[in-house]
Backbone and ligand atoms as CSV (ligand in chain L), in Angstrom:
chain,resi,resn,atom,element,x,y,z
A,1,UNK,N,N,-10.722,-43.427,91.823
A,1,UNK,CA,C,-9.385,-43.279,91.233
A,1,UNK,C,C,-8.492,-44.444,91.659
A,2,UNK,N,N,-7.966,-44.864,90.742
A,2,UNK,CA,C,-6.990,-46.177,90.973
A,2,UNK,C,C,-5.349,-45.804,91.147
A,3,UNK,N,N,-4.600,-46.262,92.094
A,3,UNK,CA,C,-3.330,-45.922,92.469
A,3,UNK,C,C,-2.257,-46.950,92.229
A,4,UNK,N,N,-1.296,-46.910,91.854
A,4,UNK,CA,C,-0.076,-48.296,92.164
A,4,UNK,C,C,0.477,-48.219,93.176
A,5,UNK,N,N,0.259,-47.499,94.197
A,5,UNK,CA,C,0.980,-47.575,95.271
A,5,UNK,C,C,0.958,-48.379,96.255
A,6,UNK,N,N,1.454,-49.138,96.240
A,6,UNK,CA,C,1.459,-50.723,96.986
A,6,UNK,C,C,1.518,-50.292,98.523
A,7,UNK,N,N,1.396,-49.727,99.145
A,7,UNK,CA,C,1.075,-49.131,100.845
A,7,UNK,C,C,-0.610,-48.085,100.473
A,8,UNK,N,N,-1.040,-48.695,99.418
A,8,UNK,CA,C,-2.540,-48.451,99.568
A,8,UNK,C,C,-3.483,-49.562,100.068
A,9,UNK,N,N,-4.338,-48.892,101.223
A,9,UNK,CA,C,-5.161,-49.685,101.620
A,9,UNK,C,C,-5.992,-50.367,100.452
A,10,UNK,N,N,-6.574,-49.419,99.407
A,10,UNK,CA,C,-7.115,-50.081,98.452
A,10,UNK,C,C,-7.102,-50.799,97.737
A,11,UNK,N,N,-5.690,-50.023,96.928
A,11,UNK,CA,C,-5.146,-51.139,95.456
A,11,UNK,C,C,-3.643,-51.458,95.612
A,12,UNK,N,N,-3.274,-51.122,96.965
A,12,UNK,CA,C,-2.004,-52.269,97.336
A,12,UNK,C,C,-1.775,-53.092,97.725
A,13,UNK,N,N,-0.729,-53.574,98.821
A,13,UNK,CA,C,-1.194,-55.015,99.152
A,13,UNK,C,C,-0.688,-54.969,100.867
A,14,UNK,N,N,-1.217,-53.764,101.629
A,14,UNK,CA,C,-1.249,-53.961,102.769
A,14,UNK,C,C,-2.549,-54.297,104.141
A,15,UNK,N,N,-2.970,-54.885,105.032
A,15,UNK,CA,C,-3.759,-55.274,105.079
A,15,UNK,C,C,-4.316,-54.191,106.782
A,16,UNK,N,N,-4.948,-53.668,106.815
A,16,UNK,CA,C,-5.362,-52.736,108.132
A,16,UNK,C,C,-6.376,-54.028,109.301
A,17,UNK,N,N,-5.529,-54.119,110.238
A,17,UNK,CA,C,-5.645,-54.567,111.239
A,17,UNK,C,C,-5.124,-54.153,112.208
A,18,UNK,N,N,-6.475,-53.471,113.615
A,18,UNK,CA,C,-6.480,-53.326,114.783
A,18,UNK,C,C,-6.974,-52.150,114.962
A,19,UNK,N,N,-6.631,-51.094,115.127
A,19,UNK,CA,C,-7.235,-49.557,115.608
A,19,UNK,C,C,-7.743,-48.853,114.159
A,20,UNK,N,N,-8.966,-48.483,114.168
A,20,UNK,CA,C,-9.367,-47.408,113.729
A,20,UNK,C,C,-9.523,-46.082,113.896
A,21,UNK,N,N,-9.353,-44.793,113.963
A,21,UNK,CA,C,-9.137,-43.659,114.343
A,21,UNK,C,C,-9.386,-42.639,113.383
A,22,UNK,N,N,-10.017,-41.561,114.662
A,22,UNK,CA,C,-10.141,-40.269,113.483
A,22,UNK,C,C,-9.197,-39.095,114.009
A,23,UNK,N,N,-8.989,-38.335,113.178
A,23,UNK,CA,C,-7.985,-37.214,113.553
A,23,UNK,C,C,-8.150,-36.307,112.766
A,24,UNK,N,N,-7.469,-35.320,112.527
A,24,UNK,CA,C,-7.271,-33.779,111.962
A,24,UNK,C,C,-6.111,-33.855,111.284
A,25,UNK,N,N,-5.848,-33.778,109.581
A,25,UNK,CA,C,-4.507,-33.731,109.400
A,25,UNK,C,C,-3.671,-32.485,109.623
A,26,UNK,N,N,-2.806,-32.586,110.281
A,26,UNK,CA,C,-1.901,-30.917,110.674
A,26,UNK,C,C,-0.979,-31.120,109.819
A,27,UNK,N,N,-0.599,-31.741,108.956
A,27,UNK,CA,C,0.524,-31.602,107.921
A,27,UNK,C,C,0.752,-32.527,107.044
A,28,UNK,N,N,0.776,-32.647,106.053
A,28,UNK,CA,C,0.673,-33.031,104.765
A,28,UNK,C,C,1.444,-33.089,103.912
A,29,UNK,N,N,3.084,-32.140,104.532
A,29,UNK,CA,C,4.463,-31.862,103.670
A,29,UNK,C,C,4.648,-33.123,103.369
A,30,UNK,N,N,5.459,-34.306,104.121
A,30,UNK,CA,C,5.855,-34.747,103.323
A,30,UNK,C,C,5.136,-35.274,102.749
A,31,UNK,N,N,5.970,-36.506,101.772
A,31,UNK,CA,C,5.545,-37.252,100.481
A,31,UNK,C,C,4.689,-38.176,101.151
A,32,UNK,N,N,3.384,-38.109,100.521
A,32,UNK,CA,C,3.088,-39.837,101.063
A,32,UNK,C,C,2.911,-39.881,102.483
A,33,UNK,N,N,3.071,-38.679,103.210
A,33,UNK,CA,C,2.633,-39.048,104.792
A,33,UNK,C,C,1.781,-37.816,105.372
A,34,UNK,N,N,1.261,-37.880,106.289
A,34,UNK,CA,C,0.500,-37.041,106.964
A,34,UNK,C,C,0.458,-37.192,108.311
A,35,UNK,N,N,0.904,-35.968,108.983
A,35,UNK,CA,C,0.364,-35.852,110.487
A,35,UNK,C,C,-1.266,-35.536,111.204
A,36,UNK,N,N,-1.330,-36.640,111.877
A,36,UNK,CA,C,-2.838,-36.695,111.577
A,36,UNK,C,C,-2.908,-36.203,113.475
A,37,UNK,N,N,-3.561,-35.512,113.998
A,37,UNK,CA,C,-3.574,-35.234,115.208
A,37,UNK,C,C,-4.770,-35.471,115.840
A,38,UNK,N,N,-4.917,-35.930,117.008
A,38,UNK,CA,C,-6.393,-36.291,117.841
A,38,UNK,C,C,-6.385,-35.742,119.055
A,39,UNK,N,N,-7.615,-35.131,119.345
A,39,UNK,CA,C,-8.054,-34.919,120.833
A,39,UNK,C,C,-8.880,-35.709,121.461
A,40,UNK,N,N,-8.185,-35.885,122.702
A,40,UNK,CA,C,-8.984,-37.347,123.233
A,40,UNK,C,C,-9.241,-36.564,124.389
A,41,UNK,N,N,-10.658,-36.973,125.137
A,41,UNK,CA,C,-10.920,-36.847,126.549
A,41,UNK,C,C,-10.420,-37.824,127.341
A,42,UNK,N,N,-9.621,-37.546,128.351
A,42,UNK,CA,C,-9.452,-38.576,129.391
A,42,UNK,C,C,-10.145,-38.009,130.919
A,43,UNK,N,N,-10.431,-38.966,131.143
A,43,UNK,CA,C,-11.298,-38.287,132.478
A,43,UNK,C,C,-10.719,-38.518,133.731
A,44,UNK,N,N,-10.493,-37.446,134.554
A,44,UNK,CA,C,-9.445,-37.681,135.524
A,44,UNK,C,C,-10.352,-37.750,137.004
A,45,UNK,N,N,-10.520,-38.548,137.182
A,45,UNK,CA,C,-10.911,-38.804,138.514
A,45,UNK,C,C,-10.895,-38.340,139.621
A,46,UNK,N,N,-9.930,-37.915,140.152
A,46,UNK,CA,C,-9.609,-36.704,141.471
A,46,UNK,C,C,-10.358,-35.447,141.099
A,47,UNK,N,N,-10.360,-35.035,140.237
A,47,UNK,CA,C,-10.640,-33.592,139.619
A,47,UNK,C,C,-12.410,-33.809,139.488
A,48,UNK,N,N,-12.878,-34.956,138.799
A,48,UNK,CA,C,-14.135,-35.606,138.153
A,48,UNK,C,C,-14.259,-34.032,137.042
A,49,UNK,N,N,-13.087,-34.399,136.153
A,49,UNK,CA,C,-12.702,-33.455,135.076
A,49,UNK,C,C,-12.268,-33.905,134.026
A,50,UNK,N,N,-12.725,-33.294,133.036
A,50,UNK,CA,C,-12.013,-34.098,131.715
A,50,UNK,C,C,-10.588,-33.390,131.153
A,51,UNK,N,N,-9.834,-34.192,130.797
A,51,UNK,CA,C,-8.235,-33.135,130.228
A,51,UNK,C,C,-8.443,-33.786,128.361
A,52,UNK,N,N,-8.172,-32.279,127.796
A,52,UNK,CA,C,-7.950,-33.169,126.940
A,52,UNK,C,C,-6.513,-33.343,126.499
A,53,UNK,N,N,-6.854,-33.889,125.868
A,53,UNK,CA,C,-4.736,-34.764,125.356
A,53,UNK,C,C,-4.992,-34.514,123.819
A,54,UNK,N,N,-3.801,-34.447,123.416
A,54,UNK,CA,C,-3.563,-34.475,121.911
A,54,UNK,C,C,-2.526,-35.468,121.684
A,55,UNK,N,N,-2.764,-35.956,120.690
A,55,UNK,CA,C,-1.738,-37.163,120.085
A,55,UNK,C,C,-1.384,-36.896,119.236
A,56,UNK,N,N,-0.194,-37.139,118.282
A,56,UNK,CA,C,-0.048,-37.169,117.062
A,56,UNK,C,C,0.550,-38.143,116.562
A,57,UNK,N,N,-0.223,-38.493,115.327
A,57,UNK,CA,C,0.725,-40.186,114.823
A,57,UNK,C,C,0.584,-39.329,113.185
A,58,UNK,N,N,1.857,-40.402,112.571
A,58,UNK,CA,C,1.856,-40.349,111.356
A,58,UNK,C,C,1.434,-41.224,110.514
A,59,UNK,N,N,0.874,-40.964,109.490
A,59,UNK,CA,C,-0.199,-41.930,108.741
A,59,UNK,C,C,-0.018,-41.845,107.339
A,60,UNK,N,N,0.401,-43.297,106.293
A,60,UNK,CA,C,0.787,-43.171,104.830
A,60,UNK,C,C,-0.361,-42.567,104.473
A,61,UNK,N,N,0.149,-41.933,103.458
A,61,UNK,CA,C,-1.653,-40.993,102.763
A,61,UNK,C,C,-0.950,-41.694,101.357
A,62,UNK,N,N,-2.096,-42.372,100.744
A,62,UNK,CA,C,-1.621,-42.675,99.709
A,62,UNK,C,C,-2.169,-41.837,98.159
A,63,UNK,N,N,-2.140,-41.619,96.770
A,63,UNK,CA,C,-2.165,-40.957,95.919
A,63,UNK,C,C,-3.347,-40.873,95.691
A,64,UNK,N,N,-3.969,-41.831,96.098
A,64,UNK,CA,C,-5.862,-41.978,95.732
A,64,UNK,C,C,-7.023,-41.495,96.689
A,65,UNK,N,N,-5.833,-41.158,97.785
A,65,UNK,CA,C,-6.513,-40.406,98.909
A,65,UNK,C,C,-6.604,-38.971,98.671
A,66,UNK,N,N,-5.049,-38.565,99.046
A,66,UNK,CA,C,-4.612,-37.215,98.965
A,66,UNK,C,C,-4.845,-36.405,99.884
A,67,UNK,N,N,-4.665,-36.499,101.117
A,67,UNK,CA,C,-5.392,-35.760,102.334
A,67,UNK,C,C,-4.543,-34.816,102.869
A,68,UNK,N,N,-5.535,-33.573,102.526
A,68,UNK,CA,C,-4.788,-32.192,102.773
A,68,UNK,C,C,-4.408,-31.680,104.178
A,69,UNK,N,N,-4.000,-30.778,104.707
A,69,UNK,CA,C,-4.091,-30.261,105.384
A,69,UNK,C,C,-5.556,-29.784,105.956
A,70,UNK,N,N,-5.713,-29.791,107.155
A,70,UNK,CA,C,-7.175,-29.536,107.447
A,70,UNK,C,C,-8.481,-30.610,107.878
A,71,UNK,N,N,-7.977,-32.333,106.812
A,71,UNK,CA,C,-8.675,-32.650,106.469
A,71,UNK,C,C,-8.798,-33.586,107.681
A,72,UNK,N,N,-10.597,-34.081,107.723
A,72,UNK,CA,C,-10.459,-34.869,108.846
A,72,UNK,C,C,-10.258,-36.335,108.438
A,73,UNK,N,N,-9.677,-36.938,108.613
A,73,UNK,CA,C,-9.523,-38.732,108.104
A,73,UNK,C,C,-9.951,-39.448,108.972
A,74,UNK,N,N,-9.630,-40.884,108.508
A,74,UNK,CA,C,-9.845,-42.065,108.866
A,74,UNK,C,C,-9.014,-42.308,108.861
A,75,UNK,N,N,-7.986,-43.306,109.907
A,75,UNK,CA,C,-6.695,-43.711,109.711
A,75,UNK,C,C,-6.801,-45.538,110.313
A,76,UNK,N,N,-6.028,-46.246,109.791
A,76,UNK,CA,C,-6.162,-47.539,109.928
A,76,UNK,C,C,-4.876,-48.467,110.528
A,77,UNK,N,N,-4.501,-48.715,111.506
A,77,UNK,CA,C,-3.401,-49.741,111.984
A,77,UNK,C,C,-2.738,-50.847,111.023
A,78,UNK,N,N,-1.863,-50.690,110.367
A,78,UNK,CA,C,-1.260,-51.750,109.469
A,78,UNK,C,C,0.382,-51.944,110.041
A,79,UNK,N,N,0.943,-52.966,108.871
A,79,UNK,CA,C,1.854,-53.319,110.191
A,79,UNK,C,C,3.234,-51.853,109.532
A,80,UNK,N,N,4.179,-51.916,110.276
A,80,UNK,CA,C,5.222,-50.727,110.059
A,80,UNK,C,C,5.403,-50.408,108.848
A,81,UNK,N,N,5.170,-49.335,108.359
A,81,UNK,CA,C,5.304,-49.077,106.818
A,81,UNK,C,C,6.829,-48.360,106.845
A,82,UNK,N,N,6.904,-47.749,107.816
A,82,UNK,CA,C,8.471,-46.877,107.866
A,82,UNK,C,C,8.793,-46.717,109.444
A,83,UNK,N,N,9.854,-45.701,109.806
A,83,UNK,CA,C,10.091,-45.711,110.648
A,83,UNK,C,C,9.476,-45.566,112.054
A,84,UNK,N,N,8.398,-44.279,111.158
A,84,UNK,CA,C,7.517,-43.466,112.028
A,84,UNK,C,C,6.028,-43.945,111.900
A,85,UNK,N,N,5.576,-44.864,110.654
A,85,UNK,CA,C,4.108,-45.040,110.058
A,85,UNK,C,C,4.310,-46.346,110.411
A,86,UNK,N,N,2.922,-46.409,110.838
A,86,UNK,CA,C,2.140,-47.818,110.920
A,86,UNK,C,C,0.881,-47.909,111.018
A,87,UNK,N,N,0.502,-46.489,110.390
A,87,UNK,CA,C,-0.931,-46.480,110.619
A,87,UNK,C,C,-1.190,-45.814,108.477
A,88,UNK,N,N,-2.447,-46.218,107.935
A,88,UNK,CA,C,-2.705,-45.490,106.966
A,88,UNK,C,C,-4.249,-44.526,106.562
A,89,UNK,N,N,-3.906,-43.626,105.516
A,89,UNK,CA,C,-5.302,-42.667,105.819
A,89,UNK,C,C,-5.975,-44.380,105.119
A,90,UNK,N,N,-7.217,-44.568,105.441
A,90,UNK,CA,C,-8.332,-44.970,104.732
A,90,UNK,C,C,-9.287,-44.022,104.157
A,91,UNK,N,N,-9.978,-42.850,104.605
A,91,UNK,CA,C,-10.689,-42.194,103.651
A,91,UNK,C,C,-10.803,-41.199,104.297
A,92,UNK,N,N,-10.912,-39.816,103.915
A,92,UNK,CA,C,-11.429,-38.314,104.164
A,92,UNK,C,C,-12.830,-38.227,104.895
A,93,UNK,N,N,-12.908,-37.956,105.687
A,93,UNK,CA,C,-14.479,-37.803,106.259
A,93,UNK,C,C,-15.105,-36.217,106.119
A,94,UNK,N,N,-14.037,-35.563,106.347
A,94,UNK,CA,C,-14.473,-34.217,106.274
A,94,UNK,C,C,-12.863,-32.920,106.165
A,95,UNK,N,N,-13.708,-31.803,106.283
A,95,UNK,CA,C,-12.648,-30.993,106.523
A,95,UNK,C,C,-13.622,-30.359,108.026
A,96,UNK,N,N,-11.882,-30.012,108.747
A,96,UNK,CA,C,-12.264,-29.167,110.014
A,96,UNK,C,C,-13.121,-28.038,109.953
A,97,UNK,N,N,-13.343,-27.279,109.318
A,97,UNK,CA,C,-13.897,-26.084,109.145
A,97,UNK,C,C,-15.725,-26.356,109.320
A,98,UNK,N,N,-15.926,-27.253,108.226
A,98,UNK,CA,C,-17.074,-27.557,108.108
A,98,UNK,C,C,-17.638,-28.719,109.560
A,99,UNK,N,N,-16.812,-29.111,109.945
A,99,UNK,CA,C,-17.002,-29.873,111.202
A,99,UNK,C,C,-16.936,-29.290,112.530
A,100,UNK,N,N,-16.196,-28.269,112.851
A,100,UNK,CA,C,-15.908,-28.097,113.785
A,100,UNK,C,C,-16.998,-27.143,114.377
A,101,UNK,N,N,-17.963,-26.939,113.902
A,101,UNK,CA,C,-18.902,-25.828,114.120
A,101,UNK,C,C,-19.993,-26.742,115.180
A,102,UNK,N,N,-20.317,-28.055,114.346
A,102,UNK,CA,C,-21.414,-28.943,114.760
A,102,UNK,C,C,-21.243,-29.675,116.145
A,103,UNK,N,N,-19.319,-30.176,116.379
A,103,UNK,CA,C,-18.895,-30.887,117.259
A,103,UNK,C,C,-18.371,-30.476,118.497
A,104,UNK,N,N,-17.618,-31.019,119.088
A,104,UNK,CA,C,-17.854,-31.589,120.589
A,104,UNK,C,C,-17.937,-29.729,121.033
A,105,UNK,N,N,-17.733,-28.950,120.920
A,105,UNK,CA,C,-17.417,-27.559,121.662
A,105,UNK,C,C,-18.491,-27.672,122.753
A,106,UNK,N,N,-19.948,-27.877,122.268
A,106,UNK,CA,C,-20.953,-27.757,122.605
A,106,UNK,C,C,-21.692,-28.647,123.423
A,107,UNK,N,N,-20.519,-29.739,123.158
A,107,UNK,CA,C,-21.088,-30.981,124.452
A,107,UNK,C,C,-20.284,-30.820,125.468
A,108,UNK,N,N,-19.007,-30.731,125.209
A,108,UNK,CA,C,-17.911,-30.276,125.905
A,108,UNK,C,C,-18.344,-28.838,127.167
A,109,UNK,N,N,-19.418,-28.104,126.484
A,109,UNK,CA,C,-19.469,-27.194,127.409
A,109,UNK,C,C,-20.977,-27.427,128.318
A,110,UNK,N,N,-21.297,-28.640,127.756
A,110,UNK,CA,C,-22.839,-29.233,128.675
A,110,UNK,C,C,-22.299,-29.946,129.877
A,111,UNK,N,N,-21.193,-30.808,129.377
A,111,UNK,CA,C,-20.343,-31.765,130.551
A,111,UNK,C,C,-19.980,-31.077,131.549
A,112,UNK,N,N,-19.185,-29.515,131.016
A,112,UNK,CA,C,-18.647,-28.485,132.208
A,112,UNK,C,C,-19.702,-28.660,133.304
A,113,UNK,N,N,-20.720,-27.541,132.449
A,113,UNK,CA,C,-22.000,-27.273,133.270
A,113,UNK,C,C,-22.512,-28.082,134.079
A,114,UNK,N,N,-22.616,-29.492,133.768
A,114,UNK,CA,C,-23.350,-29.992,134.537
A,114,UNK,C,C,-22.425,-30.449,136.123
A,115,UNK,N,N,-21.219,-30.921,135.204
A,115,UNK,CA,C,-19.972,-31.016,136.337
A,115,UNK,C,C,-20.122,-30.022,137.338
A,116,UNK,N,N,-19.707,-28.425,137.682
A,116,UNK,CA,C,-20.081,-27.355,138.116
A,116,UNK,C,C,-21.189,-27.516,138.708
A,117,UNK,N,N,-22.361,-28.067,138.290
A,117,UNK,CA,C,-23.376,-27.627,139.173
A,117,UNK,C,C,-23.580,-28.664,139.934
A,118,UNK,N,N,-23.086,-29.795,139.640
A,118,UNK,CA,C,-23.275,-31.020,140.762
A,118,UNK,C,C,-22.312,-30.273,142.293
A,119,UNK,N,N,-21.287,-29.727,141.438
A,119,UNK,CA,C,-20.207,-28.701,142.589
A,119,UNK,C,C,-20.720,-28.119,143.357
A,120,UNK,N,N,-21.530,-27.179,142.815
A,120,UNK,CA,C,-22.055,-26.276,143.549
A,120,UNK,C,C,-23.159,-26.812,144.569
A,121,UNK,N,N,-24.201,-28.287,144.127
A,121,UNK,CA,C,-25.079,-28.670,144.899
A,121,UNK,C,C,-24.671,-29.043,146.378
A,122,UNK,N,N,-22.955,-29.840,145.671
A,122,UNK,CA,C,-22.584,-30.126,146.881
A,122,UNK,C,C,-21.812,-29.595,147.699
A,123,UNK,N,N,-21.363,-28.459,147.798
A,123,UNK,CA,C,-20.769,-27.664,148.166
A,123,UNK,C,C,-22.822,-26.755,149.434
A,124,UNK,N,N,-23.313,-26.448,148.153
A,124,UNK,CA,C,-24.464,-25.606,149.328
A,124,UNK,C,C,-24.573,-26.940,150.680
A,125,UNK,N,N,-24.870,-28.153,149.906
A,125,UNK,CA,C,-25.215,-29.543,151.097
A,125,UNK,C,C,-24.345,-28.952,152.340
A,126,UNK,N,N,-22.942,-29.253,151.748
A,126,UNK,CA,C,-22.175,-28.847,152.619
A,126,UNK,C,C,-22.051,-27.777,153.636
A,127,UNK,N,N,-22.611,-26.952,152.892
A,127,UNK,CA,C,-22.818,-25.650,153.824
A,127,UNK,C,C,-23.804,-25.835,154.933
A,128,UNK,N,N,-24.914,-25.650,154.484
A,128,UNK,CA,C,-26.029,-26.245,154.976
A,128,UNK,C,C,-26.125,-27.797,156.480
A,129,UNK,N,N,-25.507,-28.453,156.034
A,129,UNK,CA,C,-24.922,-29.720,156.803
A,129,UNK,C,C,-23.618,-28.609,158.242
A,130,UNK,N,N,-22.909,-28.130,157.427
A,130,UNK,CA,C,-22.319,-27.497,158.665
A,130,UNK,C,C,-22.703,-26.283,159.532
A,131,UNK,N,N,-24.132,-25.462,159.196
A,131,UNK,CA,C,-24.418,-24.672,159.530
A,131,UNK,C,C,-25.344,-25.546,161.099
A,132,UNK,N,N,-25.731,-26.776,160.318
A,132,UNK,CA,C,-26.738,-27.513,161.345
A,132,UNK,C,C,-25.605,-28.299,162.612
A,133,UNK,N,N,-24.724,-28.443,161.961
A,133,UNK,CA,C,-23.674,-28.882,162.919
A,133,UNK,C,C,-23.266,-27.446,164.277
A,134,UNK,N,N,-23.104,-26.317,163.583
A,134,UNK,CA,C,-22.794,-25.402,164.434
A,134,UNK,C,C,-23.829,-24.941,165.473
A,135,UNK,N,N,-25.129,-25.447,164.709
A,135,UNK,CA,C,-26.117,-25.140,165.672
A,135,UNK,C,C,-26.791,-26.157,166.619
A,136,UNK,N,N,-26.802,-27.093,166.539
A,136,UNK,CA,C,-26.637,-28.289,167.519
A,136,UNK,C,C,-24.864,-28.149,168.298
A,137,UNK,N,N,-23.986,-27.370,168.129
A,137,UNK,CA,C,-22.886,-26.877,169.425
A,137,UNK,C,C,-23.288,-26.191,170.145
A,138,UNK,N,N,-24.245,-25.039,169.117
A,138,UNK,CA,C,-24.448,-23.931,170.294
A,138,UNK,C,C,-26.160,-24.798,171.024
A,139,UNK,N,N,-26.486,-25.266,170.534
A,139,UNK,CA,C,-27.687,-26.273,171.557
A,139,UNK,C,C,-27.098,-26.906,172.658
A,140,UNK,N,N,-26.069,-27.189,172.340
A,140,UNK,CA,C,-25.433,-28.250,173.291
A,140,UNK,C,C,-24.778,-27.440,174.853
A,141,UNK,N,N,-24.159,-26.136,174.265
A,141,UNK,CA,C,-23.450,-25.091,174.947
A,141,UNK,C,C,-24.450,-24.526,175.882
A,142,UNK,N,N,-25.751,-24.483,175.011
A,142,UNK,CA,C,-26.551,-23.412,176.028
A,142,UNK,C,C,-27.537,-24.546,176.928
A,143,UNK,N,N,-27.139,-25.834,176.392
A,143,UNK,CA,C,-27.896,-26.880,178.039
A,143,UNK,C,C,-27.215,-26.691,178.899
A,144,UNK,N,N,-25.273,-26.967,178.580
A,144,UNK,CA,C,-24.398,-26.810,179.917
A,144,UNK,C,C,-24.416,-25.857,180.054
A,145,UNK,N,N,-24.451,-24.520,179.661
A,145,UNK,CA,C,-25.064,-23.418,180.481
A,145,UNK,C,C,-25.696,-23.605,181.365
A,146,UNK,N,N,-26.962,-24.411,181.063
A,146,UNK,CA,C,-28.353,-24.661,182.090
A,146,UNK,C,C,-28.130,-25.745,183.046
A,147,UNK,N,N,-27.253,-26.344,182.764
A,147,UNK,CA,C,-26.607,-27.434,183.946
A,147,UNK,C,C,-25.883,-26.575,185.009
L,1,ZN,ZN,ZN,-5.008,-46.305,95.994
């Protein structure tokens, strides 16, 4: 489908340079724009835990796109289109529904697991390591006894 809308990546005349990104559109009201939302893992170091973060940027959706609510996009870095946009949809990849079944839930809950059980390994070490400590005191206690 062909558009005149000149803030189309396709058949306008703006040019997408720098970040590519995928997101979830959460809103679609207004004209021509879309809130496109992302969950990102950041991995926090003290914790050796992942948080996730949500972002939200706004992204021109142009007429040849049309990206609904729900939908998962592609969004592209161009230079300021408005106040709030500087990013545009490039193309629909999916809808959430049909995606969200296949993705991260399930890796997300392998990472836990494995996180946790490295915990727990080192935590028994630990135990274990101080049980041998308490018993080399009482070794030590019952020589000066014998002294
Ligand atoms: Zn177009």
């Amino acid at each position: 489908m062909q558009c005149n809308d000149p803030k189309c990546p396709h058949h306008g005349n703006i040019k997408v340079r720098g970040m590519i990104l995928r997101g979830v559109v959460t809103s679609a009201k207004p004209e021509k724009t879309v809130v496109v939302e992302r969950e990102i893992l950041i991995k926090i170091p003290k914790y050796e835990r992942y948080k996730k973060v949500r972002s939200k940027l706004y992204a021109h959706n142009p007429p040849c796109i049309n990206a609904k609510e729900g939908d998962i996009v592609e969004i592209g870095e161009t230079r300021r289109l408005s106040k709030t946009k500087s990013f545009v949809v490039l193309r629909v990849i999916g809808h959430k529904e049909e995606i969200e079944e296949a993705v991260p839930e399930e890796i997300l809950k392998e990472e836990t697991s494995k996180e946790e059980g490295k915990k727990a390994e080192k935590t028994k070490k630990e135990a274990t390591e101080e049980k041998a400590k308490k018993e080399k005191k009482l070794e030590g206690g019952k020589k000066n006894e014998s002294n």
